[in-house]
N, C-alpha and C positions, 0 to 999 in steps of 0.2 A: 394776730392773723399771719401776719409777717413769720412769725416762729413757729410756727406749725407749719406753713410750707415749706421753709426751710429743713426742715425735720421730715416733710414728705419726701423733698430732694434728695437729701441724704441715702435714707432707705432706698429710693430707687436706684441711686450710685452701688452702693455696698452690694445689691441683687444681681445687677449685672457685670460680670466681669470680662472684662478686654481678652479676646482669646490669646494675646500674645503676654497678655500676663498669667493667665491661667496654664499657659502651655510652660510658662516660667518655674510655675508651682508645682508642676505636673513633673519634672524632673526631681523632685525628691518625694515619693509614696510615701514615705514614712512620715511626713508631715498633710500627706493630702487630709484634708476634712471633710469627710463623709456629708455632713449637714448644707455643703454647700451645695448639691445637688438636690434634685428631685427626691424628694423621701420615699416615692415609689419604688424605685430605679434601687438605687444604689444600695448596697446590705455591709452594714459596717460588722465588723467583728474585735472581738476583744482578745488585747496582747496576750500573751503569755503569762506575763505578769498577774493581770485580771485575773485570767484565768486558777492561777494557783493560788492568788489569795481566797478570790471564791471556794474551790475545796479543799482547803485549811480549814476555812471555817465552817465549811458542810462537816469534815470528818471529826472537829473540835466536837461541834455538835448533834453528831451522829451518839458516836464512841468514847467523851470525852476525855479522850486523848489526841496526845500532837502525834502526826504523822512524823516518820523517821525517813521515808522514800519519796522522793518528786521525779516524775520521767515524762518526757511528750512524744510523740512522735508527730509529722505534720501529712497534710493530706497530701496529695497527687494528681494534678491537673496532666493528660494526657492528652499533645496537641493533635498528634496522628497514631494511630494505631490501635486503638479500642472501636473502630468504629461499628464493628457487629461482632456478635459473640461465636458468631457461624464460622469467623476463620478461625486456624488454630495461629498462637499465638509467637510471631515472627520480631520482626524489630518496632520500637516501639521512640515516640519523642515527647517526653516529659520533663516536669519540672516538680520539684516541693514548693507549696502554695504554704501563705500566712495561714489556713485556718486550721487548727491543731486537733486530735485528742490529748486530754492530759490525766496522768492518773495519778493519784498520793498512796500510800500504804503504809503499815506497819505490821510485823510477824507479829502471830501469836506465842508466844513460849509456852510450849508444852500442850498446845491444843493443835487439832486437825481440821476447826470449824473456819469456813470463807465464809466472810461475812463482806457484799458487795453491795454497794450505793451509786446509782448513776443518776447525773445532771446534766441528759444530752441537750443536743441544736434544740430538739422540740421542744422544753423548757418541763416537760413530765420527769418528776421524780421516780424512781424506779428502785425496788432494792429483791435482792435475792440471799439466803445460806444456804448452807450445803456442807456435807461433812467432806473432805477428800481424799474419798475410796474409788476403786474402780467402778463401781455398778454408781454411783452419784457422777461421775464425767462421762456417761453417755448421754449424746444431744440425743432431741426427739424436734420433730417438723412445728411443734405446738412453742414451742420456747423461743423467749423473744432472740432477735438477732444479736443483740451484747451477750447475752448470758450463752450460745452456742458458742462465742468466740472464747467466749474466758474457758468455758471446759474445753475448748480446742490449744487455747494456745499452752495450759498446765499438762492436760496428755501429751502434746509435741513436746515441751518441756523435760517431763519426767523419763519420757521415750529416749529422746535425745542424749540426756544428759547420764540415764539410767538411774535415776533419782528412785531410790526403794522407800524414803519417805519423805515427803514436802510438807514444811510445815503450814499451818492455818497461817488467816492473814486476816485483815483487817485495808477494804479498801472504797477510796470515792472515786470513781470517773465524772470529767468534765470534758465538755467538747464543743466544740465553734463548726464543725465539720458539719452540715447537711447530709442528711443520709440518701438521697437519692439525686444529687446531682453530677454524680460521675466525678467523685474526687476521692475516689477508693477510702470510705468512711472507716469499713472493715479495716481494710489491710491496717490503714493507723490504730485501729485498735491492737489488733491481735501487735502489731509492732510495741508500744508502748505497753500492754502486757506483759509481753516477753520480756523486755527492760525492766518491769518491773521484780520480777519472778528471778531476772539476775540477781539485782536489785538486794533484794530483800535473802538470797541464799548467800551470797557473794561469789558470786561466779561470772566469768564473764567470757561471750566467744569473740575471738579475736578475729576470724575472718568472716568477712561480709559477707559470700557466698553460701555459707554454711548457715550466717545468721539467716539469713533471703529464704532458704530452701525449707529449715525449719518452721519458721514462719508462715511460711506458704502451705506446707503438712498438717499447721494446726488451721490457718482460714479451712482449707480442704475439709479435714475436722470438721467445722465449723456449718460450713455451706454444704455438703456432701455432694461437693462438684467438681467436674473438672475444670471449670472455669473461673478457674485462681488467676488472675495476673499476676506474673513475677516481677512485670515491672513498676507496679505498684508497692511492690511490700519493699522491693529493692532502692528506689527512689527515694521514698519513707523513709530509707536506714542512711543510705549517703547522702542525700541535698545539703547542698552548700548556697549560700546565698549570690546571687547574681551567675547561677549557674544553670544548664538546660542540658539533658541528658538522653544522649540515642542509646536504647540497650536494644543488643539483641539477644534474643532467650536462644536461639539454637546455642552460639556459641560461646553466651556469656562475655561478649568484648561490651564496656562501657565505653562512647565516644561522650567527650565535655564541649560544651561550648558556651561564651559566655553571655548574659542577657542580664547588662547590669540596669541597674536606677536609671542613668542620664542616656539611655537608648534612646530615639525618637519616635519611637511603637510603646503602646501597650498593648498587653493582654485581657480582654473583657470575657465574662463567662455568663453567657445569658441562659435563662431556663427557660424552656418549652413549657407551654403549659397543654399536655399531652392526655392522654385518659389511661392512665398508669395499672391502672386495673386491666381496663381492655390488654396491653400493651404485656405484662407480666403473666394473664393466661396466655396467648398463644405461645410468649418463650417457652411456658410448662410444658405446654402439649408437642413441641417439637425438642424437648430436652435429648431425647433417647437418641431421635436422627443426629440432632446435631452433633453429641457427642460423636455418634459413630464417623460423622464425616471430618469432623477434626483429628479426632485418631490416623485415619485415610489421607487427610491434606498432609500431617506429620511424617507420615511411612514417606509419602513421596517427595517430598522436600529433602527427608534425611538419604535418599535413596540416589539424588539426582542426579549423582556422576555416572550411576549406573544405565540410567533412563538417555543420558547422553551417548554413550559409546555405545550404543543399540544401534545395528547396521537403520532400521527404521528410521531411526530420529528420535528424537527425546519426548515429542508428545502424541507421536502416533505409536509406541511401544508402551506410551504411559497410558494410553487410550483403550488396550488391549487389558488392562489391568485391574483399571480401576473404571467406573463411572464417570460419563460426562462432567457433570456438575462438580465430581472432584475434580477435572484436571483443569476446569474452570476456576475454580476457589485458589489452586495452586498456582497459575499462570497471576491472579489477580494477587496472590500472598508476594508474588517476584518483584509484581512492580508496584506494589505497595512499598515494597524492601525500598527499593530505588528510588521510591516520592521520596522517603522519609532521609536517605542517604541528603538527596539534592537540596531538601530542606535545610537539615545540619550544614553544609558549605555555604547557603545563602545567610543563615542567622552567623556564621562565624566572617564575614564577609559584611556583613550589613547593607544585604540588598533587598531590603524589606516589600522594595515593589516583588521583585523575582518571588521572596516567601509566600505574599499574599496571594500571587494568582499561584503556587504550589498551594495554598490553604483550598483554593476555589474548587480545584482540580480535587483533591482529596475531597472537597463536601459533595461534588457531582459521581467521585466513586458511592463512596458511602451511603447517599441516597439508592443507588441503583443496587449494593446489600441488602440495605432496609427496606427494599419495596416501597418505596415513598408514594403514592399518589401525587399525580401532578398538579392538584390545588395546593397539596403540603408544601411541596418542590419553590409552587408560586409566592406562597406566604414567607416562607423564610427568606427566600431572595426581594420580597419585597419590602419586609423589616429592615433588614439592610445593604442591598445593593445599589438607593439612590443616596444614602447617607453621603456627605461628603467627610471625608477622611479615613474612612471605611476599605483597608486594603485588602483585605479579603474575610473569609467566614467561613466555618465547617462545622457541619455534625460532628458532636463525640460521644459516647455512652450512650452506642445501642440508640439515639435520637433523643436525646431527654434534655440536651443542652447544647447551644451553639457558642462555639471558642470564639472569637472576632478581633481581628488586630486591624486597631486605630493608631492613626496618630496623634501625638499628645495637645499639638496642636488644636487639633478641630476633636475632641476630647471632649468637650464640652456640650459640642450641637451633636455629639451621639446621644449622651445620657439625655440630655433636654427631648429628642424626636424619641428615643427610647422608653421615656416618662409616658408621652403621650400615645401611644400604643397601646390600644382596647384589649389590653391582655391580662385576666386578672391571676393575680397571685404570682404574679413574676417578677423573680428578684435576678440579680447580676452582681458581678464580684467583681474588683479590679484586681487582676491577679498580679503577686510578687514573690521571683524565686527566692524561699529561704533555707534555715540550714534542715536537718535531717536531722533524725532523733537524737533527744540529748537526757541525759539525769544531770534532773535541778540541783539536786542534793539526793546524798545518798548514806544515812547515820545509821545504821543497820550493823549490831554487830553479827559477826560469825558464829552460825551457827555451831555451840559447844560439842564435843563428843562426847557421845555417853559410851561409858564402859559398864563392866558388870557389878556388884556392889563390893564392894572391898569389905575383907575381914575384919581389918582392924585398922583405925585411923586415928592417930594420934598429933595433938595438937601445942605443941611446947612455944613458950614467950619468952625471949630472949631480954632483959631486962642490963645494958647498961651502962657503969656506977658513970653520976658527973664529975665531969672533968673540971678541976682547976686549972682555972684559964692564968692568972696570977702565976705559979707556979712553972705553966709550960709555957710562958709568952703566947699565947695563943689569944686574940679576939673573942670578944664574949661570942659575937652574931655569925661566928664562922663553925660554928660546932653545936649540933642543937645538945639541950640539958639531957634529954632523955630520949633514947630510942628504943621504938619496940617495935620487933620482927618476930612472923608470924610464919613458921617453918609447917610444911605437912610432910610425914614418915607415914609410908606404907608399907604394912609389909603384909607379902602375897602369901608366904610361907605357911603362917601358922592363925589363926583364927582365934587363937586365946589371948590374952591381956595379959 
């Protein structure tokens, strides 16, 4: 009896942990253990490592052959600046997150046929071929969203690079990524595609811009939209670990700053559980506006010194021009610029109070983009704005997910009040900046050059005599006994023998 309670004790010790021991633990991620939280709550994900032994062994047993290509690229956690797809797209503050796309391959020699296997987040196997010709890489609206990336990102490929013929391939996608929780799913595919597609030709682009813009050409491809984020496919390609990145798309400046392991914030990524259906027709049916007014916020942003030196004034001559609600979205693009500016000096400063009421501010913009209803408004601020450690929260991705910086400390009685939240099918990430796309390995030889067929090819074997070794003082093991060489003579001249 005695030992059975002892053993109940125990149990109840091990369940609960000291938060100043947990806030202990909480300073190395890479050792956090998923299992000690609420199994509701928390969504573990599998390394990299995982990751590629898993499709080894799909492609083993797909194709039975070993892949010769491994490449990742990782997702894109965007803490400001995605928050509606109505603005056009200005400066932006992200990070590369642990959850990866990863894809294996091997060329075909001498074939033109892609043969494609995927094993995304959802756990559905999927597979597609296709020959690749021009009329087989045109997407159509009925085709799943991997298979539009792959024909987007071999058209950008071929386009780019002016590739007259690419050869077949042989490939497994895997992925840890969620496709609909605002961690630019896409973009890391189409990213580790392209890597792949180097990859496997042996070619590679040396500036990152150029990678970004390509890539971006083929999502575009892809989604047949204009609403590509750059700073999505961009982040994907540089992320560096314990690193957080402002880019702005007008003018291409990347600012760094750093956001290592033993900060005393984390990053939480909580999912909305939304009516995604309701939520993706209305974006349909305002697709046409909204473009046009992105176009419109774009002209006058790039336009703005002009709009300044206007005897008027910069927004009553911009008023004359354009539409209210543009010179609205424009004015809100300014000091969106400037949230995200002030944010970047408070994460590089470590004034996490100052970041989190910047977070607050950003979700009170972003609600009033999104049209939020004031019960919606209620609910999320009542999720977490009595939590204690709770320094601020924001919408990101169009509303489908709220970012939340805690501290590591009180880390614990989030996910525990988190758990018990009548929310079903809601999962949450503990986000960590890691690096940016890599190839695992890469055994792929170069593509041979074919020439046209030669007349006449002759094949002679050089055979010789051994050497006495006795005779020349020479070592037996330093001179092999026989050698033979294997000479090719062409000659172009004449076609007879």
């Amino acid at each position: 009896m005695n030992d059975k309670s002892g053993d109940a004790r125990t149990a109840c010790t091990t369940a609960s942990v000291p938060d100043d021991q947990f806030s202990r633990d909480c300073h190395e991620p890479v050792k956090t253990r998923p299992n000690e939280y609420p199994s509701k709550s928390v969504s573990s994900s599998p390394s990299v490592d995982e990751l590629r032994r898993l499709a080894e062994q799909e492609f083993v047993g797909c194709y039975g052959l070993f892949p010769t290509c491994a490449v990742f690229a990782p997702g894109c956690l965007t803490v400001a600046g995605n928050e509606s797809a109505d603005l056009a797209e200005t400066r932006s503050l992200s990070m590369a997150v642990q959850l990866v796309t990863l894809v294996v391959g091997k060329r075909s020699h001498g074939s033109k046929l892609c043969q494609v296997k995927t094993l995304l987040d959802s756990g559905e196997r999927e597979s597609c071929e296709f020959r690749l010709n021009d009329a087989n890489l045109c997407t159509s609206t009925g085709e799943a969203s991997w298979i539009r990336c792959l024909k987007g990102a071999i058209r950008s490929f071929k386009e780019w690079r002016r590739a007259q013929v690419l050869p077949g391939f042989k490939v497994v996608i895997v992925s840890s990524l969620p496709a609909k929780l605002g961690l630019g799913s896409d973009s890391a595919l189409v990213v580790a595609l392209y890597a792949l597609l180097e990859a496997i030709t042996g070619t590679c682009t040396g500036n990152v811009m150029e990678k970004m813009l390509v890539c971006q050409l083929a999502q575009r491809l892809a989604t047949n939209s204009c609403k590509v984020r750059a700073s999505d496919i961009l982040v994907s390609i540089i992320g560096a670990e314990g690193r957080i990145f402002a880019f702005d798309a007008q003018t291409l400046d990347v600012d760094r700053a750093n956001w290592n392991d033993d900060t005393d914030v984390q990053l939480v990524l909580v999912e909305l559980n939304d009516d995604d259906t309701e939520r993706e027709g209305s974006s349909a049916q305002r697709d046409e506006s909204s473009k046009a007014r992105c176009e419109q916020v774009a002209t006058a942003m790039n336009t703005m010194s002009r709009w300044r030196a206007h005897p008027a004034g910069a927004w009553s001559s911009m008023g004359l021009s354009f539409p209210r609600e543009t010179t609205e979205m424009v004015n809100d693009a300014i000091v969106r610029d400037a949230r995200i500016g002030n944010m970047t000096n408070a994460i590089r400063r470590e004034r996490w109070e100052e970041f989190g009421e910047l977070l607050r501010e950003n979700h009170r913009f972003a609600c009033k983009r999104l049209n939020f209803s004031p019960d919606d408004i209620k609910r999320i601020e009542n999720m977490f704005e009595p939590t204690e450690g709770v320094l601020g929260f924001s919408v990101v991705n169009c509303g489908t997910s709220v970012v939340t910086l805690v501290r590591k400390s009180k880390l614990k009685t989030f996910i525990s009040r988190l758990s018990r939240a009548e929310i079903p099918r809601q999962r949450c990430y503990l986000i960590k900046a890691c690096t940016g796309a890599s190839t695992i390995y890469a055994y792929e030889r170069p593509a041979s050059t074919k020439y046209s067929p030669h007349p006449r090819l002759t094949v002679k074997h050089h055979l010789r005599e051994k050497i006495n070794t006795e005779e020349n003082n020479v070592r037996k093991y330093d001179v092999p006994l026989y050698v033979n060489t294997i000479s090719l003579f062409v000659s172009r001249g004449s076609s007879k023998s």
